[in-house]
C-alpha positions in Angstrom: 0.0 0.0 0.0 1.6 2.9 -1.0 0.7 7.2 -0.6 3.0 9.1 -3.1 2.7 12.7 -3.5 4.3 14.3 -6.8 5.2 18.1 -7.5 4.1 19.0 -11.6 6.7 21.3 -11.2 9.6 18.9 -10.1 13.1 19.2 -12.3 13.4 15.4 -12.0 10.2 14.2 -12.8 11.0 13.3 -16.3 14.3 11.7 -16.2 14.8 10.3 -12.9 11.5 10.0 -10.8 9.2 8.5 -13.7 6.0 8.0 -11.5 4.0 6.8 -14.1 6.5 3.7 -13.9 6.0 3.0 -10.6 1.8 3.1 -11.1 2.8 0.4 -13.9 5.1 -1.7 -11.8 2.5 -1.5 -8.8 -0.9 -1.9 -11.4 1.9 -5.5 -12.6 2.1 -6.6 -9.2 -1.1 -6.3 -7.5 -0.3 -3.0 -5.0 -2.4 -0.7 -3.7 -1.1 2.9 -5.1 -2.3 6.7 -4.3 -0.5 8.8 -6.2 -1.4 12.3 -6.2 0.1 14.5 -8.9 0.0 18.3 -7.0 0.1 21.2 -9.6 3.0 23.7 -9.6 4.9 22.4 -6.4 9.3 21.1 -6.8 11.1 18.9 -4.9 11.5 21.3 -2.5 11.2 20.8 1.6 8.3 23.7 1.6 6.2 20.8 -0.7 7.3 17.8 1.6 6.8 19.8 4.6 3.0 20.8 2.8 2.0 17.2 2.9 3.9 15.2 5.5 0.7 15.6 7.9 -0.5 13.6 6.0 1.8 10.6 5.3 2.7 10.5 9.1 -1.2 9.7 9.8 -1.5 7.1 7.0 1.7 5.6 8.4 0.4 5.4 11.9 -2.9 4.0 10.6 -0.9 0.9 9.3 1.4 0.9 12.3 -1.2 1.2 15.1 -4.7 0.2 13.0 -6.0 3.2 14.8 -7.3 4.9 11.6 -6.6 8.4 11.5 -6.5 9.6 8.1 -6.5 7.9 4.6 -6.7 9.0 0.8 -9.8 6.7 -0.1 -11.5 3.4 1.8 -9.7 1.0 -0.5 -6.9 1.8 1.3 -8.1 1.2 4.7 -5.9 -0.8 7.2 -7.0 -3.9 8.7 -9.0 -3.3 12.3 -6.0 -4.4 14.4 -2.9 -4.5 13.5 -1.2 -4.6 16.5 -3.2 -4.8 19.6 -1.2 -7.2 22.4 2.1 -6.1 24.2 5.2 -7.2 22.2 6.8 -10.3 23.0 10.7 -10.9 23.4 11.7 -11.9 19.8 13.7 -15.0 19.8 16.2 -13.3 17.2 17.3 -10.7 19.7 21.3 -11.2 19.4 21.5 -13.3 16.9 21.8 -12.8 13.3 19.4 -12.8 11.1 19.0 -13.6 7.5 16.9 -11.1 5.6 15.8 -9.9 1.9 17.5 -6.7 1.0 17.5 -4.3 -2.4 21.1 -4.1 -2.9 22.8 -2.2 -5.3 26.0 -3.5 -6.2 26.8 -1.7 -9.0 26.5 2.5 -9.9 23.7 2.8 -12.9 22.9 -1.0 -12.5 19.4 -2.6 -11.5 18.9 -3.0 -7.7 19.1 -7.0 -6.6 16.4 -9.1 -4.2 19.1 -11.1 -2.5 19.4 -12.5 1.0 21.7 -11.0 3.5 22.7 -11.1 6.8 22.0 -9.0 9.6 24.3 -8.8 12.3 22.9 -7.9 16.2 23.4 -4.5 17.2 26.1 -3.1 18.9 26.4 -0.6 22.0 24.7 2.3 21.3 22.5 0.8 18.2 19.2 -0.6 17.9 18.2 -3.2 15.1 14.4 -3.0 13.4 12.1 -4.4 11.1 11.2 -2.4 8.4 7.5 -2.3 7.8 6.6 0.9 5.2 9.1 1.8 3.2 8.9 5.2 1.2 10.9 6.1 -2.1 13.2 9.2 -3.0 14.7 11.0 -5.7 18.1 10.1 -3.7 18.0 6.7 -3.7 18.3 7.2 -7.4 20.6 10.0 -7.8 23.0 7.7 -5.6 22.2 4.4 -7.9 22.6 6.2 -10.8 26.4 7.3 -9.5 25.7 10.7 -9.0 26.6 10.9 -5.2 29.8 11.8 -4.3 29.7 9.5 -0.8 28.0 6.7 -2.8 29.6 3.6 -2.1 29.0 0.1 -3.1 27.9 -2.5 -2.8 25.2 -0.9 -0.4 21.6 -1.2 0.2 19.6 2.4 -0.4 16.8 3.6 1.8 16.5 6.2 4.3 12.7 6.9 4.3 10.8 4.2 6.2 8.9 3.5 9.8 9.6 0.0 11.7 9.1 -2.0 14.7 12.1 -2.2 17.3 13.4 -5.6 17.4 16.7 -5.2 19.9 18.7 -2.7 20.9 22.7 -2.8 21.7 24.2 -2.5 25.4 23.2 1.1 26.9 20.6 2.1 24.5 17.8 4.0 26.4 14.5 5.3 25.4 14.4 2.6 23.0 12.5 -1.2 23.4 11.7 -4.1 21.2 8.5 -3.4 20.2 8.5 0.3 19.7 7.3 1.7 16.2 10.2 4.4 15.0 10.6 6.3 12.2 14.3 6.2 11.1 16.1 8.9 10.2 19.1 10.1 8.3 20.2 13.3 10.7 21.1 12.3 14.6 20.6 14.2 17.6 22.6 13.7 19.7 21.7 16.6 21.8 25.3 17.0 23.2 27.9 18.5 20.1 27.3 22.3 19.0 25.0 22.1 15.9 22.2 20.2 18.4 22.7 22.8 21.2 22.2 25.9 18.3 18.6 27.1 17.7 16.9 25.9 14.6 19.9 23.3 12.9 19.9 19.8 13.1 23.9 18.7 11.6 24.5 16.7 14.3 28.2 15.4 13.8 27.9 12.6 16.9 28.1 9.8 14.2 28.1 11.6 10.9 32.0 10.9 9.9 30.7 6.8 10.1 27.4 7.4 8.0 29.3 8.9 5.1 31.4 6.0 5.2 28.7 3.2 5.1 29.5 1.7 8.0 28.8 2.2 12.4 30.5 3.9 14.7 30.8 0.9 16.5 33.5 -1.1 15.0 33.6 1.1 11.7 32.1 -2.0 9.8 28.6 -2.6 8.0 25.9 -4.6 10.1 25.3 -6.0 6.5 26.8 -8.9 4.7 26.2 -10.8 1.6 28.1 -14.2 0.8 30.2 -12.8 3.5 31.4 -9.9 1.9 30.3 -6.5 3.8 27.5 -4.4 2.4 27.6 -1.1 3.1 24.9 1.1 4.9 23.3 4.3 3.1 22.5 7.4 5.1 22.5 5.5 8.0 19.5 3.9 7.5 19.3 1.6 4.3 15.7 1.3 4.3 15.1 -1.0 1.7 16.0 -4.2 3.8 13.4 -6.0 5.5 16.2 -5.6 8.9 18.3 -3.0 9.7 21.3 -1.9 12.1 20.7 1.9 13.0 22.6 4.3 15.9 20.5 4.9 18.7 21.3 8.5 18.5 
């Protein structure tokens, strides 16, 4: 089930964002698509900031099955979809074999493949991915374009999950918890979180450039046992991910 909001006006709608091929590739396989074409607006944050009320209430909806907003009633969530306390999942420190998207290769196809998941470290948490949201990034880094690109690496940084364990001395965190990962920390301690109105945290930016945590300065990711590298410190578009708590 997917909400996608478009700007008429966006510089990248032709050559890179193609939504008329994602309405084909979700009419081919049977998915539930919105897509709402909005007149005059770029890819700008004043036109994701416009609508983002109401892609955090759809993404609740699913997350909670508390409705609280949603485009049309074929798009309704199912009456409960989480309604009993979490239980301990038996894969907490353990690894765990997953489907990921990875992109091995600048300007090539992404690949369905299975990787593995290592546990989180101290000071990370490890989640299940659950909605998943695409961006112009995600291409402009596939298609080469990004200077920090790296690869092999799985893309992704707009999604909401389910906390499935968290590393030694991770607070405010629990398995269980539904988050909404994001690329920008906050640490709340260096001198960009402590200025008014910025949000560059540096606590763990030097290791999400790179691909890898802060930890150990290695991926959480592996395929045939060869590392994968992280994107943006999220890399979404697995079904499990490594994050920083931060």
């Amino acid at each position: 089930r997917l909400l996608v909001d478009q700007g008429t006006g966006d510089s990248f709608l032709k050559d890179q964002l193609k939504p008329e091929a994602l309405e084909a590739a979700c009419n081919e396989k049977g998915m539930a698509l919105t897509l709402r074409m909005q007149e005059g607006y770029d890819h700008s944050y004043y036109f994701m900031s416009t609508f983002i009320e109401d892609h955090l209430k759809y993404h609740a909806s699913h997350l909670t099955g508390v409705l609280r907003w949603c485009p049309d009633a074929g798009m309704l969530p199912a009456n409960s979809v989480y309604s009993a306390p979490a239980e301990p999942p038996d894969t907490a420190g353990k690894e765990i074999e997953c489907l990921a998207a990875v992109a091995f290769e600048p300007k090539k196809p992404l690949e369905l493949v299975k990787v593995k998941v290592a546990p989180p470290m101290k000071g990370e948490v490890r989640i299940k991915h659950v909605a998943v949201a695409l961006c112009h990034t995600d291409a402009y880094t596939k298609d080469g374009f990004d200077s920090e690109g790296l690869f092999p690496c799985i893309l992704g940084h707009e999604a909401s999950g389910i906390v499935e364990s968290v590393g030694e001395g991770v607070e405010g965190f629990n398995p269980g918890d539904h988050v909404v990962p994001c690329y920008q920390a906050y640490c709340g301690d260096c001198k960009f979180c402590k200025r008014p109105n910025i949000n560059l945290c540096t606590s763990v930016r030097s290791f999400t450039g790179k691909g890898v945590m802060a930890g150990n300065s290695q991926p959480r990711f592996t395929y045939e046992g060869k590392p994968i590298y992280h994107f943006m410190g999220t890399s979404s578009f697995s079904e499990y991910g490594v994050l920083h708590a931060v």
